[in-house]
C-alpha angles and dihedrals in degrees: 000000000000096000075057104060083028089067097037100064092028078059084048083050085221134168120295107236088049090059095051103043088054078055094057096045094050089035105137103261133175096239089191099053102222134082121242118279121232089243101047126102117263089207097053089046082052108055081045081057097055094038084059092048096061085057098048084054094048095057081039088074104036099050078049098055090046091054092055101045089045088044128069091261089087081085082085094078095039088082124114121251131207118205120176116188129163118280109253094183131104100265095126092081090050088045092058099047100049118113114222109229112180105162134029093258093052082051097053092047092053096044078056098046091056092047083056101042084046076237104173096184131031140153127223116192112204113204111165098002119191110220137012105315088201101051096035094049090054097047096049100044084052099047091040088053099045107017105036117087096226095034081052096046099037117022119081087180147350129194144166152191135198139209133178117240113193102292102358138045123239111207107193106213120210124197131181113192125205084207137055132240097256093059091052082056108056094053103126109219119213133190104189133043094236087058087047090053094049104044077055093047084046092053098057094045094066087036097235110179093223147035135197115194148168122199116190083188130093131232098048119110142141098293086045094063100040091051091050084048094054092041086055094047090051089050092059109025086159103051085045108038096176133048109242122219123237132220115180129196120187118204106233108006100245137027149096097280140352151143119308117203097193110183109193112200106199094197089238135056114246107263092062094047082049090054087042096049087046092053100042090044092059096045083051090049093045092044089049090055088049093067125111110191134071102181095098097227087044087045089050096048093049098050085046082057110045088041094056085044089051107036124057135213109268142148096199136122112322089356094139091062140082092238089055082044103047106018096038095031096226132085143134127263092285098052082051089054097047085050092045089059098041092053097042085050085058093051104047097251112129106243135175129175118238121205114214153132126274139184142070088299097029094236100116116097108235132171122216139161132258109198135181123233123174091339100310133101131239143182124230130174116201093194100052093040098088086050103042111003084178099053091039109045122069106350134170124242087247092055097053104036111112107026078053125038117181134158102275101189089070097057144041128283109256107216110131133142108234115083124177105268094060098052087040094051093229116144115270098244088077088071091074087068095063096090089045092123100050081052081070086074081071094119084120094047091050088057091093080074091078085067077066086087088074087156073149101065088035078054085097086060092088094054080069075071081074094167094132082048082050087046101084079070089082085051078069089068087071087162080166087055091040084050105081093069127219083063079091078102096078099084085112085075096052090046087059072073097060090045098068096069098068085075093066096048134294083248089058097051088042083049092049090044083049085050099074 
């Protein structure tokens, strides 16, 4: 036995001292102190003897198992261990909802489709990824959040966070959106900008107080809307009644393209714009049937007639509207202009409404007409019609440029060959004074004036001061001819003198002898 214990640490190569104290311990002993007697049984010495054994062997083990926990054999249970056993946990549901993502374009599309699905929480599984995760995780979530029209319009924040599962990585996306879904779901897309003009058209039709809208195509930006919203507006300026005003919002600022929240405010709520549009509708109707003529230039010029009669300058409340124009009976030039196409409309005669500038230095803003007769184009001005029907009623382009200035690539040119004299039946020398207010910029004609200081030709004033004509009156005082004498006689030719004050008045000769 102790051979045994002897080769089983010497087999461990442990320390010395340790080995022989194990030896003492299990050194045979005689437990029980005394030899045999020659009397004794061999056989009962014998079962004490293996009873003693056991729990020598018992010690045995334990000595031994302190002496490998206190030795440096207790490096044997410092090892690593590997155990590999079958996952019991719920990993199946994750596994079927990842989204493989294996290059940067396959991860932009999905951060959008969850924008578009309101999705709040999704996974994305790379396996063979092509490009830095890290980097490319960090860059699209920033561009689709701030770049990206629907990241811009809808998301408030996105975040994620990665691990690494056996040969692939899982990235969790968060996103945290400033709009519902509803909302999301109520963006109108468009393709075209004609779909775009009329989804806009269509909008302020139903007076909605709001439009989201995405438009692929370019072109198309915040002036651009508000100018297709006032141009509506100058097509029915019945239906509408009032001009709405326009706020724009682009998602994001610049690009080539993005979302548009447009948000439209009409001044009045819509009961009031419904009793407006009723009332303006049924003066139209009655000042339609008023009319006499059915020529259309004759027409045109009628309904340009009986509007400026009816309808006074003013700059009151809405007096830049038809209603102000045909129910109140006073607007500005642009309130003429609106009722001028509305009742043009009613009467068959192609209209639109230009927006320019008008005075002697063409600063003023001014509103006027553009109709169509027989195929050609004309100008007409309502509000300068009553003052001027010849400088106001079918005019070209060339007669009315400079007073007016207007933006002549939106409308039509104006060249035709009526004028007003000629559908008026007023003779033809009236024409001339079309361009009587652009005369007003006379001042050089009215240079001349200075020969108005004609001191020169009042020069001759002066000769009025005739005293050398008076002069030969000293030849009178001819003392030479007085001289010879007996010529004293002649007295009779200094009374014919006195005599010429009678003619002013015997006062006045009593006066002049008083003078003296």
């Amino acid at each position: 036995m102790p051979a045994l214990i002897a080769a089983a640490c010497g087999g461990f190569g442990r320390r010395r001292g340790s080995l022989l104290l194990a030896l003492q311990v299990v050194s045979p002993r005689r437990s029980h102190g005394k030899p045999l007697d020659d009397g004794e049984e061999p056989q009962t010495h014998q079962k004490k003897g293996v009873s003693g054994l056991k729990k020598r062997l018992v010690c045995l083990l334990l000595s031994l198992a302190a002496l490998l926990t206190l030795s440096g054999c207790r490096s044997l249970f410092e090892r690593d261990y590997y155990y590999e056993a079958p996952y019991s946990g719920d990993i199946g549901t994750r596994s079927d909802t990842a989204t493989e993502i294996r290059n940067y374009s396959m991860l932009k599309t999905a951060l959008t489709n969850m924008i578009t699905n309101h999705t709040e929480r999704g996974e994305f599984r790379f396996s063979n990824y092509n490009g830095s995760l890290s980097e490319d995780l960090a860059a699209a979530c920033f561009e689709i959040k701030s770049e990206h029209p629907l990241g811009a319009y809808a998301v408030e924040t996105l975040s994620y966070d990665t691990s690494y599962v056996v040969s692939y990585y899982v990235a969790n996306i968060y996103i945290g959106y400033k709009r519902t879904a509803e909302e999301l779901n109520s963006i109108v897309y468009t393709t075209a900008v004609p779909d775009f003009d009329e989804s806009v058209r269509a909008a302020v039709d139903a007076s909605a107080p709001e439009l989201v809208i995405r438009c692929f195509a370019s072109g198309v930006d915040e002036e651009y809307i508000t100018k297709l919203v006032r141009r509506h507006y100058y097509d029915n300026p019945v239906a509408l009644v009032l001009e709405p005003e326009t706020e724009v919002t682009r998602y994001p600022t610049d690009g080539d393209n993005g979302i548009y929240d447009i948000r439209f405010v009409y001044g009045v709520g819509p009961p009031r714009r419904d009793a407006m549009t009723k009332t303006t509708e049924s003066a139209l109707e009655a000042a339609a049937a008023a009319m006499t003529e059915t020529e259309p230039p004759l027409l045109a010029l009628e309904a340009a007639r009986r509007l400026s009669e009816n309808c006074a300058q003013s700059d009151g409340t809405y007096a830049d509207t038809v209603y102000g124009a045909m129910v109140l009976g006073r607007a500005d030039s642009k309130g003429m202009a609106l009722a001028y196409r509305a009742l043009c409309g009613a009467l068959g005669i192609e209209c639109t409404v230009v927006e320019g500038l008008f005075g002697s230095m063409a600063t003023e803003p001014h509103f006027w007409n553009i109709i169509g007769l027989e195929g050609e184009h004309y100008h007409v001005d309502v509000s300068a019609l009553a003052e001027n029907p010849a400088a106001a009623f079918l005019l070209s382009d060339d007669a009315l440029w400079g007073r007016y200035i207007w933006e002549t690539t939106e409308y039509p040119a104006c060249d035709g060959p009526l004028s007003y004299a000629e559908v008026a039946g007023v003779p033809e020398a009236e024409p001339p004074e079309e361009p009587a207010e652009p005369a007003e910029a006379e001042p050089p004609e009215e240079s001349p004036e200075p020969a108005e200081t004609e001191p020169p030709e009042e020069s001759p004033e002066p000769a009025e001061t005739e005293p050398p004509e008076e002069s030969p009156e000293p030849a009178e005082t001819d003392p030479p001819e007085e001289s010879p004498g007996p010529a004293e006689s002649e007295p009779p030719q200094i009374s014919p003198e006195p005599a010429e004050p009678p003619p002013e008045g015997e006062p006045g000769g009593a006066n002049e002898e008083k003078t003296p």
